[in-house]
C-alpha positions in Angstrom: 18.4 23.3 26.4 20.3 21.8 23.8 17.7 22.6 21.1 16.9 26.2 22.3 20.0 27.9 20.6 19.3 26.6 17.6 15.7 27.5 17.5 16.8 31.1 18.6 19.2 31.3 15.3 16.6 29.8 12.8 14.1 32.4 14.2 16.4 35.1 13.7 17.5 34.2 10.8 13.9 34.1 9.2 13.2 37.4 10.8 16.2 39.3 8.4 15.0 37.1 5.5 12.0 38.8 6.4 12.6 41.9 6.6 14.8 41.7 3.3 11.8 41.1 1.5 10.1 43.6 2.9 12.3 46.0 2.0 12.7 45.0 -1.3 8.8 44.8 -2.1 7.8 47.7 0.3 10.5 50.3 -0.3 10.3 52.2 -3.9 13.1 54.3 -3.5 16.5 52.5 -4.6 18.9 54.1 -2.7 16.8 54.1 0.5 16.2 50.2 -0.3 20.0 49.8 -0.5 20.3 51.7 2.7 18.1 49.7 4.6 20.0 46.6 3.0 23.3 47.9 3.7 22.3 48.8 7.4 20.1 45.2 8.1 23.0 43.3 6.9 25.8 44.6 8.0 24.4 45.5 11.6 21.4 43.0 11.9 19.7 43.5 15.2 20.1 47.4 15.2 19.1 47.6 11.3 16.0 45.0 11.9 14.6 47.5 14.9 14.9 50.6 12.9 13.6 49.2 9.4 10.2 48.0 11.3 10.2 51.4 14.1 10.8 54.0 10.7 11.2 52.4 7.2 7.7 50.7 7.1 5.9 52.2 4.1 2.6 53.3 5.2 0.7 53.8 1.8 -1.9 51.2 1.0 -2.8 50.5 4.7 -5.7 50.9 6.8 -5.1 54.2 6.9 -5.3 55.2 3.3 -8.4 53.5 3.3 -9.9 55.6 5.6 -8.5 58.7 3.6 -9.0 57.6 0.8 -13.0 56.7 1.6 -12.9 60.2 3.3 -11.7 61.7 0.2 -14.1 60.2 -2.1 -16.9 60.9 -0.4 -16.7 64.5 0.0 -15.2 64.7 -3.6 -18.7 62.6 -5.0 -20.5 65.7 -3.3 -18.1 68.5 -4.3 -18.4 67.2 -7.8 -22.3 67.1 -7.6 -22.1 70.9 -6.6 -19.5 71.6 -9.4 -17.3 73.0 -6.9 -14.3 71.0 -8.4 -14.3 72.8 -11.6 -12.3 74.7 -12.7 -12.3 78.9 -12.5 -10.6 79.0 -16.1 -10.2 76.3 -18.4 -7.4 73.9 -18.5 -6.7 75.0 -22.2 -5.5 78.3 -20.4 -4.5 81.1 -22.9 -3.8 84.1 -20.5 -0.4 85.3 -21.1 1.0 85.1 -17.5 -0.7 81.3 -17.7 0.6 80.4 -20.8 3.8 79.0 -19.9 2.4 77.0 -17.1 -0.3 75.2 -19.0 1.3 71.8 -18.3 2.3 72.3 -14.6 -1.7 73.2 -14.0 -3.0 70.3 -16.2 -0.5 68.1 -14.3 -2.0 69.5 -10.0 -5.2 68.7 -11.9 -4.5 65.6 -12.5 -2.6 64.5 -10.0 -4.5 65.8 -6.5 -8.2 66.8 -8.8 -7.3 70.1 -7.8 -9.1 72.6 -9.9 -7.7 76.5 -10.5 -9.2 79.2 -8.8 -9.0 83.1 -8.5 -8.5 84.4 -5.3 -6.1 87.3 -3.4 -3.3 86.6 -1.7 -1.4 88.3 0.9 1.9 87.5 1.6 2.8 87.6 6.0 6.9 87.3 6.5 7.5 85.8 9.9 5.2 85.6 12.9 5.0 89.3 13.5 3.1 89.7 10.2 1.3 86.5 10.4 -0.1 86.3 14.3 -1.7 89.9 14.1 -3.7 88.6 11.0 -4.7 85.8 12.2 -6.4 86.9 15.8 -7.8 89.8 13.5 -9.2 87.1 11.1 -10.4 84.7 13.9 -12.5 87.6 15.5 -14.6 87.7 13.0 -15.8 84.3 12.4 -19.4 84.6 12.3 -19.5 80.4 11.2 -17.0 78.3 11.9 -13.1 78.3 12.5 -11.0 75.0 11.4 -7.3 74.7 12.0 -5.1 71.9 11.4 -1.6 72.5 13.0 1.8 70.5 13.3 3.3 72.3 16.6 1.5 74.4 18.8 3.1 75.8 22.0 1.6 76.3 25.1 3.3 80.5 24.9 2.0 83.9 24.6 0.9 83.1 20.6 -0.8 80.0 21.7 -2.7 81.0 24.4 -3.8 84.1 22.4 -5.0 81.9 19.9 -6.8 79.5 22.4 -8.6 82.2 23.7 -9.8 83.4 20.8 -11.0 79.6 20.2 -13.2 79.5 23.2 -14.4 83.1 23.2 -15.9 82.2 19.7 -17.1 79.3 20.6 -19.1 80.5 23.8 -20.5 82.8 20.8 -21.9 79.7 18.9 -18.9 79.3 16.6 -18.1 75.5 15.7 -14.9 75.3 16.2 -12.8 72.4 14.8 -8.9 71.7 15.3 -6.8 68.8 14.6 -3.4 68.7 16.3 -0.4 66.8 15.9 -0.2 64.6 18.9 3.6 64.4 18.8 4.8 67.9 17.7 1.9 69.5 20.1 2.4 67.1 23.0 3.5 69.8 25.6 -0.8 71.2 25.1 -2.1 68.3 25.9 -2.4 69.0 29.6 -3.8 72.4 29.2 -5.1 74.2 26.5 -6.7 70.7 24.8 -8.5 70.4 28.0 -9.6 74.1 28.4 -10.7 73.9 24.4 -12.4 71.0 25.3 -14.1 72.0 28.6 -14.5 75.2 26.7 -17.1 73.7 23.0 -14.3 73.0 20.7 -14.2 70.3 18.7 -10.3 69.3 19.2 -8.6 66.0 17.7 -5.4 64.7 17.1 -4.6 63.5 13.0 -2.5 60.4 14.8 -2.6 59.7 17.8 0.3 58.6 19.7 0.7 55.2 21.7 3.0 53.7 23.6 2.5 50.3 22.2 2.8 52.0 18.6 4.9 54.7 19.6 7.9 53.9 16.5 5.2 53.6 13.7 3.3 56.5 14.7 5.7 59.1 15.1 7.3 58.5 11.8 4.0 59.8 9.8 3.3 63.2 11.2 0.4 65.7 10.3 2.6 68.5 9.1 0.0 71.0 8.1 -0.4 74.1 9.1 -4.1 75.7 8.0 -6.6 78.0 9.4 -10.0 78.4 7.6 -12.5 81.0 8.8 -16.2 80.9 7.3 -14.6 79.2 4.5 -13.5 82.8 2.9 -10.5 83.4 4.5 -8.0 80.6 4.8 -4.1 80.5 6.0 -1.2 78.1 4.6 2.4 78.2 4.9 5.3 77.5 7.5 4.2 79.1 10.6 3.6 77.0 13.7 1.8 78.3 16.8 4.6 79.3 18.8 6.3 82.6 20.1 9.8 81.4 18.5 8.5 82.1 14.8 7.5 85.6 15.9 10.6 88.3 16.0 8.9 91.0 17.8 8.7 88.6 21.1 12.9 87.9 22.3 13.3 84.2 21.9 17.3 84.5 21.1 16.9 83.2 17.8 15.6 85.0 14.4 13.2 82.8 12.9 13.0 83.7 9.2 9.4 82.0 7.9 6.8 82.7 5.4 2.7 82.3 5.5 0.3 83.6 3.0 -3.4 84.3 4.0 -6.2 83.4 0.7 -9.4 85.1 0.6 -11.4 83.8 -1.8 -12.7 80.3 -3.8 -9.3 79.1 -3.0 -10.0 79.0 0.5 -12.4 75.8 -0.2 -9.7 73.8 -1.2 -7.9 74.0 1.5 -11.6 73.6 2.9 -11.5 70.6 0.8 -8.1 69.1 2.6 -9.2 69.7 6.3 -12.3 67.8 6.1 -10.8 65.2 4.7 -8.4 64.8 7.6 -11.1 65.7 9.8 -13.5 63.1 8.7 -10.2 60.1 8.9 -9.2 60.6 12.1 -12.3 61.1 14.3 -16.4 59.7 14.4 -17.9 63.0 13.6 -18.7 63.3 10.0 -18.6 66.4 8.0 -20.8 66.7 4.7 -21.0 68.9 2.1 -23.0 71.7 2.5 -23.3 75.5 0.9 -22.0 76.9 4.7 -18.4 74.8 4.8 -18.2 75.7 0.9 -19.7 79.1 0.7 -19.9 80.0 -3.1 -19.2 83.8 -2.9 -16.0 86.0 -2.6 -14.5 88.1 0.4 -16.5 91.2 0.5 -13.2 93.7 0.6 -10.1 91.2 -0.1 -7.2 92.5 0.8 -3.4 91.5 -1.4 -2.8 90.5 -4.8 -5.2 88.8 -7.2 -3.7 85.5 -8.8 -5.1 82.3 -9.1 -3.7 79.3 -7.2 -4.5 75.3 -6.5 -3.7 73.6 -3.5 -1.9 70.2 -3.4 -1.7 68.1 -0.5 0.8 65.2 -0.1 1.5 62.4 2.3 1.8 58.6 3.1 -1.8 57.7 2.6 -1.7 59.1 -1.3 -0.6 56.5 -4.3 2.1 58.3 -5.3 4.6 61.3 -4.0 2.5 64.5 -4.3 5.1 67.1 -3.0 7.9 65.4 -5.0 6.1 65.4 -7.9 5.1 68.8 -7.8 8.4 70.3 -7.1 10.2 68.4 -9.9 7.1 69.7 -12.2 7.7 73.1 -11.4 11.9 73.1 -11.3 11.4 71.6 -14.8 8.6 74.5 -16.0 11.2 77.3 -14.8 12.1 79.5 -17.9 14.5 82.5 -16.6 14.6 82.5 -12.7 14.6 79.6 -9.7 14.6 81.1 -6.3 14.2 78.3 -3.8 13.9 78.6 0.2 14.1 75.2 2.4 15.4 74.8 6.0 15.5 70.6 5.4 17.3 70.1 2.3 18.0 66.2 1.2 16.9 65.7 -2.0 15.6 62.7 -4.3 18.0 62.0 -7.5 14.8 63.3 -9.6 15.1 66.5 -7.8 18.8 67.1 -8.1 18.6 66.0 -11.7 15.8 68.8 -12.1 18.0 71.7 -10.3 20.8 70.7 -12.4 19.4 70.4 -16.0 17.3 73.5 -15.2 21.0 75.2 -14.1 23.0 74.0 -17.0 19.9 75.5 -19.6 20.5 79.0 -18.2 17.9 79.3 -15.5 19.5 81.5 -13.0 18.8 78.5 -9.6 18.9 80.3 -6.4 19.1 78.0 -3.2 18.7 79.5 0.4 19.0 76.9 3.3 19.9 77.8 6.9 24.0 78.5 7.7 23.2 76.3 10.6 20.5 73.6 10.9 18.4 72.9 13.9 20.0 68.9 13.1 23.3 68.4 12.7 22.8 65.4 10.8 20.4 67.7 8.4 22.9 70.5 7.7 25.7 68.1 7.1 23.6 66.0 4.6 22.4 68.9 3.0 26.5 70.0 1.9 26.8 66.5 0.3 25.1 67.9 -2.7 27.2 71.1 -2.5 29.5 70.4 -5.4 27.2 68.4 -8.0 25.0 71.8 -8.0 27.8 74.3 -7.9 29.1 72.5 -10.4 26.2 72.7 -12.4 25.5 76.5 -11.9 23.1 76.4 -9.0 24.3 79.2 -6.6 23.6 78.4 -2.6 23.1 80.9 0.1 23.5 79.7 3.2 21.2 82.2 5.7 23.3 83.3 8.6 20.8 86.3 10.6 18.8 83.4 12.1 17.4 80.0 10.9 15.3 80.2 7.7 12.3 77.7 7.9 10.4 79.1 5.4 9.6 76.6 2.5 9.2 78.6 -0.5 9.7 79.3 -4.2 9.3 81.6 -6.7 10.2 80.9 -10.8 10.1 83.5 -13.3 8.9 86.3 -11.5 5.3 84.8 -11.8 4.9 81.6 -10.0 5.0 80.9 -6.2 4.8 78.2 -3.9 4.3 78.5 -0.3 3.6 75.3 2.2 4.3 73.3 5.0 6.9 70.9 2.5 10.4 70.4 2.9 12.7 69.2 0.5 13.5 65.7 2.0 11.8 62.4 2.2 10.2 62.9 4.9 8.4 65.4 3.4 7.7 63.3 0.4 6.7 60.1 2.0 6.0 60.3 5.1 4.6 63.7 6.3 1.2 65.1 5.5 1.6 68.1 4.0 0.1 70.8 2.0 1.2 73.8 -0.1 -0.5 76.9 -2.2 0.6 76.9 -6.1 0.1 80.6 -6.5 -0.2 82.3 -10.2 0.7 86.1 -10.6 3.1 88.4 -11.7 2.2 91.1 -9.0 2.2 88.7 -6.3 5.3 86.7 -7.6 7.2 90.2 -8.3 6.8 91.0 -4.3 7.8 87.8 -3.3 11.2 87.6 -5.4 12.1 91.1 -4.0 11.4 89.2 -0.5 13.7 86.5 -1.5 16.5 88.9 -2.6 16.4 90.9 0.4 17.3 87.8 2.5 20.0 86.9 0.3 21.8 89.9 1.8 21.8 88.2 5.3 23.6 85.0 3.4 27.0 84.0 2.7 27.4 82.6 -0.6 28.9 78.9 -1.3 31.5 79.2 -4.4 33.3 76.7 -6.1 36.9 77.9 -4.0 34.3 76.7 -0.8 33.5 73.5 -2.0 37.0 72.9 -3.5 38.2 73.6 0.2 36.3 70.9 1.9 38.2 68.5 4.1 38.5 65.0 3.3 37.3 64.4 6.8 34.3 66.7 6.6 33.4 64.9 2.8 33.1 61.2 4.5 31.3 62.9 7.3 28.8 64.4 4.8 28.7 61.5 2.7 27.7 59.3 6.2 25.3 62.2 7.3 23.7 61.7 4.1 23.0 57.9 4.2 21.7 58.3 7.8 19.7 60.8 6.5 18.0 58.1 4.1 16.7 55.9 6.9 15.2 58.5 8.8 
């Protein structure tokens, strides 16, 4: 017995000199490292348990090999085909492409994501976007893929499930990956009855009990719907009533989704299969019908040209991140920026800033009050460093915003599943449309304008006026926020 308490410390003791290196050779971020530090040391036990349930970087596992092998794969094919050339060159002289030359040289080189033409319609909130979408789906002659974060078992998403199984009884393969988390409340229901009923249905990670902490920290965050690879949807949107306004859910839910007809459409083609072909045995080839090589017959919205970037744990490096700091940096007059989650990396804040302080007019619009307390209170740490450096914040008060949007100089817009925190970089897969355009951009900044009108503004007098009390809480909000 005598030797028992001993053994106990030495073992515990190895374990946080274990874990210390970990974090320090598995954590890139400093200020997370110094978190987890902070929080292992100070409060062992607790700190050891959350470093190894959240804080366990994922990249370079068996994962991203199976991704990554995916990936290759379909891209040795693709590139075969030439389907991952470009539409224009990269030496882009257009006028409206000019100014953007290095931002689409750089999503080339980054995700191998070639520029395409295509049209785009913009859908604001779910009573624009569902009505599309069970339009669209009835007419799927091929196939129907969607790859969805949360969908609820509701009025939306039983519409949508029928739809799934009707075309599917017709001969339409139908493919859908879930979130196994986010969509848990359809897994006693409409994943059987789309089961039962032809459809292919998967989740991207699947949940376990004995795995439970690991797993739920890397969620599929997508939100994509491809029909006979011509029509394709991205944005915000989940399937669920609350998102759409014209069904009473006592909440306004302020989202936007933009639907792609056109060669865009295979590269979000591109994305699904790869997630489709990591995280199930069936395995999707190249093949003219997944990658049709002709336009919509009557598109419908604004002709631009777009590429797709998709980001999350399994890639070498922070996709999302990366892209957002590109294009805060390649804004020239105007930075109008939508985002419900908003905790961002010093790179990012040092972006917003510098692009403040050279006369770009920076617009932020974040929710009044977040769906997380500890969210919203970690998003007004950075209050004062970007009032301070011209950025002006909205805060949106008819509903809650959960659009993640922008739109810079009138010509270039972004619209995905990504939001503005490390989550989002790191740990989330996510996707998100790079759209090209002055007619598109030019409706969507008149979009972002009319909802500042439903936002209170945050001025210098408000941040001056801060408590003490509510700064340390903020401040605390915002390390907590780090680990998460």
């Amino acid at each position: 017995m005598d030797l028992i308490y001993p053994i106990i410390i030495v073992v515990y003791l190895l374990l946080i000199i274990y874990t210390v290196i970990r974090i320090l050779l598995d954590t890139e971020t400093t200020s997370k490292a110094l978190a987890y530090l902070l929080l292992v040391l100070v409060f062992p036990a607790i700190g050891v348990f959350i470093y190894f349930a959240l804080g366990i970087n994922f990249r370079h596992r068996s994962s991203r090999f199976m991704v990554v092998k995916a990936q290759n794969e379909l891209d040795d094919a693709m590139n075969k085909q030439g389907y991952l050339k470009q539409d224009a060159p990269l030496n882009v002289t257009s006028p409206e492409l000019l100014n953007y030359s290095s931002l689409i040289k750089f999503l080339n080189g980054l995700n191998d994501e070639p520029l395409r033409k295509s049209h785009f319609t913009l859908l604001t909130n779910g009573e624009e976007k569902f009505p599309e979408v069970l339009r669209v789906l009835e007419t799927a002659k091929h196939f129907i893929h969607m790859e969805y974060y949360a969908w609820e078992n509701d009025v939306r998403g039983n519409q949508i499930k029928n739809i799934l199984l009707h075309k599917a009884k017709a001969g339409v393969k139908v493919r859908v990956i879930y979130d196994d988390y986010a969509s848990r409340k359809i897994k006693p229901n409409i994943v059987k009855e789309l089961k039962a009923g032809g459809v292919a249905v998967v989740p991207k990670i699947k949940v376990k009990i004995a795995m439970l902490a690991n797993t739920m920290n890397h969620r599929d965050h997508r939100k994509i719907i491809i029909v006979d690879g011509i029509t394709g949807f991205v944005g915000g949107i989940n399937v669920s009533d609350r998102y759409d306004n014209s069904i009473d859910t006592g909440l306004y839910w302020r989202d936007t989704h933009v639907k792609i007809e056109g060669p865009v459409v295979n590269s979000l083609q591109r994305h699904f299969i790869v997630s489709w072909n990591s995280c199930q045995h069936e395995s999707l080839q190249f093949s003219n019908e997944l990658f049709p090589d002709k336009a919509y017959d009557k598109p419908a919205g604004f002709e631009g040209m777009a590429q797709v970037i998709a980001g999350g744990p399994v890639y070498p490096m922070s996709n999302i991140m990366l892209t957002y700091l590109k294009i805060f940096t390649a804004a020239r007059e105007k930075l109008y920026i939508t985002n419900p989650y908003f905790i961002p990396s010093e790179s990012i804040m040092d972006a917003l800033k510098q692009a403040a302080i050279s006369g770009v007019d920076v617009r932020l619009l974040i929710p009044y009050k977040s769906d997380s307390a500890i969210v919203g209170s970690a998003s007004k740490f950075y209050f004062p460093g970007l009032v301070a450096a011209g950025v002006r914040i909205y805060l949106y008060k008819k509903g809650f915003v959960h659009a993640k949007t922008v739109v810079a100089d009138s010509c270039l817009s972004v619209i995905g599943t990504a939001n503005m925190d490390v989550r989002s970089f790191d740990l989330n897969f996510e996707i998100m449309s790079v759209i090209y355009g002055s007619e598109f951009g030019e409706r969507f900044e008149k979009v972002f304008l009319e909802d500042l009108k439903e936002c209170m503004e945050v001025t210098s007098e408000t941040v001056k006026n801060i408590s003490f009390a509510n700064r340390l809480f903020y401040s605390i909000a915002r390390l907590i926020s780090s680990v998460l």
